[in-house]
N, CA and C atoms as a LAMMPS dump frame, in Angstrom:
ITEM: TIMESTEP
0
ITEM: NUMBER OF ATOMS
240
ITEM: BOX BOUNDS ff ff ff
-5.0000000000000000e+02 5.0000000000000000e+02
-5.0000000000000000e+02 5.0000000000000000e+02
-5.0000000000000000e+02 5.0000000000000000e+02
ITEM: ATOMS id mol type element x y z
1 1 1 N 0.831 -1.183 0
2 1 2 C 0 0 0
3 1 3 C 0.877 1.249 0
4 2 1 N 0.409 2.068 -1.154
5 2 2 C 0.821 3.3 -0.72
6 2 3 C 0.69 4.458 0.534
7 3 1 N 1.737 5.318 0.601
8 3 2 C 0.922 6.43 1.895
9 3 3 C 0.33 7.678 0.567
10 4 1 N -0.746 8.311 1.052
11 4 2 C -1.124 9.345 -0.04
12 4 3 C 0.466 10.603 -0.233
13 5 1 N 1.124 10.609 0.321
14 5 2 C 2.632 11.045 -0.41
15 5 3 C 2.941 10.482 -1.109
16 6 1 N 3.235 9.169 -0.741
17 6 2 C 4.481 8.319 -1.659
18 6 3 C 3.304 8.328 -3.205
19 7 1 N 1.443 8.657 -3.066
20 7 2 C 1.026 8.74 -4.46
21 7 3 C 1.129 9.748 -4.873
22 8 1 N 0.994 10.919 -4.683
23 8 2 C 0.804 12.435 -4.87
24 8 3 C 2.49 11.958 -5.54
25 9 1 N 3.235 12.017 -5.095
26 9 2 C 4.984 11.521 -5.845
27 9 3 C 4.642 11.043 -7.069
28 10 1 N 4.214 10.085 -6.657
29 10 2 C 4.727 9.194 -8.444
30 10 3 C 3.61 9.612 -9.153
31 11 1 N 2.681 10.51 -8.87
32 11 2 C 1.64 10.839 -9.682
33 11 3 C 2.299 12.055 -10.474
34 12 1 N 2.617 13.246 -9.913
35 12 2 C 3.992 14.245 -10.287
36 12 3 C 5.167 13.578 -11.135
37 13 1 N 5.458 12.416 -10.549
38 13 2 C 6.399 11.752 -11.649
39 13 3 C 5.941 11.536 -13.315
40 14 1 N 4.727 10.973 -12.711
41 14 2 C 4.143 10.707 -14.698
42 14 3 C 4.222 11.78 -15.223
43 15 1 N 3.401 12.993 -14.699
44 15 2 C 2.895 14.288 -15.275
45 15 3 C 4.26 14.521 -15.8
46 16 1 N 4.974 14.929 -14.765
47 16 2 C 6.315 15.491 -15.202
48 16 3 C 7.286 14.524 -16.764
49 17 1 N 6.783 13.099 -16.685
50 17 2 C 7.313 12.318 -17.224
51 17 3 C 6.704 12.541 -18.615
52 18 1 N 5.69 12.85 -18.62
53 18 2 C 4.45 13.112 -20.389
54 18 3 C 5.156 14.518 -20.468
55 19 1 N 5.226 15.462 -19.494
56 19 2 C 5.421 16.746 -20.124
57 19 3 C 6.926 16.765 -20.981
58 20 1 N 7.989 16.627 -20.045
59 20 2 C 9.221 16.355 -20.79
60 20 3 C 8.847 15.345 -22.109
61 21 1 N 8.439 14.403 -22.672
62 21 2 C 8.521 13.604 -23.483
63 21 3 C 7.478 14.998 -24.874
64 22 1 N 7.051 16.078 -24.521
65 22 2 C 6.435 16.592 -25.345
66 22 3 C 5.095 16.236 -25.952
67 23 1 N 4.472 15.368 -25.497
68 23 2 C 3.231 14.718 -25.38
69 23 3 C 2.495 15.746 -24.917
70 24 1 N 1.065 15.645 -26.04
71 24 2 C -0.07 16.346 -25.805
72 24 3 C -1.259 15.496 -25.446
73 25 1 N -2.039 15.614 -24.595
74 25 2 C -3.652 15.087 -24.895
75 25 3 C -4.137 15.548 -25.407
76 26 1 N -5.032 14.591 -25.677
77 26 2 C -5.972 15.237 -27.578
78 26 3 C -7.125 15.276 -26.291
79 27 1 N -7.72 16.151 -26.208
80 27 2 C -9.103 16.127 -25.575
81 27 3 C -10.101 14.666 -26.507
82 28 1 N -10.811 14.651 -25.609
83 28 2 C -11.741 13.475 -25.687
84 28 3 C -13.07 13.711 -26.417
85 29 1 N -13.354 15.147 -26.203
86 29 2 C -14.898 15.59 -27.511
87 29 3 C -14.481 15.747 -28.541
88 30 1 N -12.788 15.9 -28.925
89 30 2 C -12.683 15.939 -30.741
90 30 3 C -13.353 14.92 -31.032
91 31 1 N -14.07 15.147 -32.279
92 31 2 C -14.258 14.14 -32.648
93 31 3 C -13.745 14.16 -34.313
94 32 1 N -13.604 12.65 -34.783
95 32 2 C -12.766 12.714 -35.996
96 32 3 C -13.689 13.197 -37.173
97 33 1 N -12.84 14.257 -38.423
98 33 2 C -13.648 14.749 -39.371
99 33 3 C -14.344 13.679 -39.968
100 34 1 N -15.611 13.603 -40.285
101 34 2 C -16.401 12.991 -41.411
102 34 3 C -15.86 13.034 -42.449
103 35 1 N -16.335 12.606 -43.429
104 35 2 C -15.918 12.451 -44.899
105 35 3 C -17.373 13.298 -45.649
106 36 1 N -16.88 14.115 -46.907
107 36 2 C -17.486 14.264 -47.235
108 36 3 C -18.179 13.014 -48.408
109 37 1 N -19.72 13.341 -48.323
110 37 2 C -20.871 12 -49.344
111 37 3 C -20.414 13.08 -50.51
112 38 1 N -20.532 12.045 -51.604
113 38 2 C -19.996 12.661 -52.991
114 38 3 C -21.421 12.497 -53.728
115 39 1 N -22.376 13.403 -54.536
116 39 2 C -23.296 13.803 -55.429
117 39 3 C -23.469 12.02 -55.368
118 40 1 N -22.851 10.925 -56.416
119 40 2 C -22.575 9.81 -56.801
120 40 3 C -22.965 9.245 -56.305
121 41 1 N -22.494 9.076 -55.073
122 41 2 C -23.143 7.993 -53.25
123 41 3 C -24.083 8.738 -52.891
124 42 1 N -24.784 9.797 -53.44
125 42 2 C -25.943 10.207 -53.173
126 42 3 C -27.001 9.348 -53.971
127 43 1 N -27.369 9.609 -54.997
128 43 2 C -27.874 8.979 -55.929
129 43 3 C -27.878 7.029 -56.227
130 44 1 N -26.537 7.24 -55.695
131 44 2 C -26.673 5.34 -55.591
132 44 3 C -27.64 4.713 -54.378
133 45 1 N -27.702 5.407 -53.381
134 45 2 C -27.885 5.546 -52.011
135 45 3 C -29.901 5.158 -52.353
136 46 1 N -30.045 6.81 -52.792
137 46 2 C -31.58 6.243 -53.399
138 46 3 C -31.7 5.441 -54.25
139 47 1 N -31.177 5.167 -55.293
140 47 2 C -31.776 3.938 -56.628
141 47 3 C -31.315 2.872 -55.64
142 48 1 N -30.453 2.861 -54.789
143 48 2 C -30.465 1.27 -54.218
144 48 3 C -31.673 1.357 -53.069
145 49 1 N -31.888 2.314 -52.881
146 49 2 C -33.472 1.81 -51.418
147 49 3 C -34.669 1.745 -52.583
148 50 1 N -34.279 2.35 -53.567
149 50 2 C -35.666 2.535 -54.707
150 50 3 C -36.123 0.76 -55.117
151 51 1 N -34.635 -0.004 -55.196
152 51 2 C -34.451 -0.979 -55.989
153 51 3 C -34.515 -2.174 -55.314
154 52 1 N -33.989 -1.985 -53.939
155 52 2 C -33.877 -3.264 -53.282
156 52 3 C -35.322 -3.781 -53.052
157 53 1 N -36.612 -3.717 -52.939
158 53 2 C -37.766 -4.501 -52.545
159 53 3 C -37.611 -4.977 -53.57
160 54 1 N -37.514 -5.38 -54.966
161 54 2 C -37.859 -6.026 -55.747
162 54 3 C -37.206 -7.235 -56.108
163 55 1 N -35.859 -7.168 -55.36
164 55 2 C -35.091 -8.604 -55.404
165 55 3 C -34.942 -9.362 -53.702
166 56 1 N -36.198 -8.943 -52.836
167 56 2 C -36.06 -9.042 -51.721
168 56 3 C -37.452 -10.273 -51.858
169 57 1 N -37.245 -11.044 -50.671
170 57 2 C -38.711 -12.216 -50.812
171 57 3 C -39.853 -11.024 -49.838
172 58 1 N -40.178 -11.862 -49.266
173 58 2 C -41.734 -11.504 -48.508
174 58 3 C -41.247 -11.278 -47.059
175 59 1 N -40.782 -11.843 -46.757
176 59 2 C -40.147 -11.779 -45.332
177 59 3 C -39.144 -11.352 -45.253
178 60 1 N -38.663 -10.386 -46.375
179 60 2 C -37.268 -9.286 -45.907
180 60 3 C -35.976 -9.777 -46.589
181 61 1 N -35.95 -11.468 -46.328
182 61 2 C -34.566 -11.837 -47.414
183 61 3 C -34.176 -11.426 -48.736
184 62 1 N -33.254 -11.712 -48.798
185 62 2 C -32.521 -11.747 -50.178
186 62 3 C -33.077 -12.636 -50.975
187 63 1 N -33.166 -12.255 -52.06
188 63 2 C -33.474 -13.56 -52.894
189 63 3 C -32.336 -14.195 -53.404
190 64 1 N -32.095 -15.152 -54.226
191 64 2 C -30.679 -15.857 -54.748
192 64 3 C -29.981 -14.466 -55.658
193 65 1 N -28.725 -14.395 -55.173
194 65 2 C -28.384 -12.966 -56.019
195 65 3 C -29.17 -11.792 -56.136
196 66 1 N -30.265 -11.964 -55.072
197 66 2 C -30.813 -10.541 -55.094
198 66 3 C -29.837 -9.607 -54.892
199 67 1 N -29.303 -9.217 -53.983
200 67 2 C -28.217 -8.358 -53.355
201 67 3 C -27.011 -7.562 -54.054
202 68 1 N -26.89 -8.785 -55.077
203 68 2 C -25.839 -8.603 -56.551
204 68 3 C -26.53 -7.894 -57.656
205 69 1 N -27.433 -8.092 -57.684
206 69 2 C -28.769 -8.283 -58.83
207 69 3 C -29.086 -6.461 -58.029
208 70 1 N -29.462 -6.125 -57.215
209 70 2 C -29.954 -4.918 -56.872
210 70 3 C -28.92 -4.046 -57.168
211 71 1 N -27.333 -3.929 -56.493
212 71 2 C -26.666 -3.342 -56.535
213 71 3 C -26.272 -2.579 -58.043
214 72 1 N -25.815 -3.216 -58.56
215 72 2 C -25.901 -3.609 -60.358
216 72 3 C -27.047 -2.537 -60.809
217 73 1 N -27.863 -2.487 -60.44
218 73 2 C -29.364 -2.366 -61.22
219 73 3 C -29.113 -0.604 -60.468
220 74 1 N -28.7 -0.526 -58.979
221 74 2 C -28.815 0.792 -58.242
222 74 3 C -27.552 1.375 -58.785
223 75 1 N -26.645 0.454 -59.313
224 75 2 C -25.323 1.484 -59.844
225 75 3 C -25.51 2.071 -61.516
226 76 1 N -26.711 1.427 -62.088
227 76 2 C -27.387 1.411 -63.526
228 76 3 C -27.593 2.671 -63.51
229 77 1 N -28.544 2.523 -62.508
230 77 2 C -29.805 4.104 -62.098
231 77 3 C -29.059 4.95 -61.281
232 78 1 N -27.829 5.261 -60.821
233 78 2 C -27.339 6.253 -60.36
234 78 3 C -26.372 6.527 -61.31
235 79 1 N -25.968 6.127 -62.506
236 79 2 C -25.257 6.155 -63.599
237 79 3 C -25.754 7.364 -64.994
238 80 1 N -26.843 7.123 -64.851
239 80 2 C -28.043 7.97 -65.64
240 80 3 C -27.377 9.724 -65.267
């Protein structure tokens, strides 16, 4: 066990130990830039929600190559 000196010490030690090493903290609310959506992935974005029920079954699945079969068809119609 420590005594609260011997922590208050080696706690001063780290600090002191990050500051000399030139180390910054990045604060914790940056948050990382987004990317900008390009016109392109706009448009694919809708013709693929436009497109996907129709290679989808009844209960939400895929059909055989639906998924391939939609994409294809949403990169057709965002091609236009």
């Amino acid at each position: 066990m420590l005594t609260l000196d011997e922590y208050m010490a080696l706690r001063r030690l780290i600090t002191s130990e990050r500051e000399s090493e030139g180390s910054t903290l990045v604060p914790a609310a940056s948050a990382p830039k987004r990317r900008r959506v390009s016109a392109y992935n706009r448009r694919y974005k809708a013709a693929f929600k436009k497109v996907a029920p129709r290679y989808k079954l009844k209960n939400g699945n895929w059909k055989s190559n639906g998924f391939r079969s939609a994409v294809r068809a949403a990169h057709k119609m965002a091609k236009k």
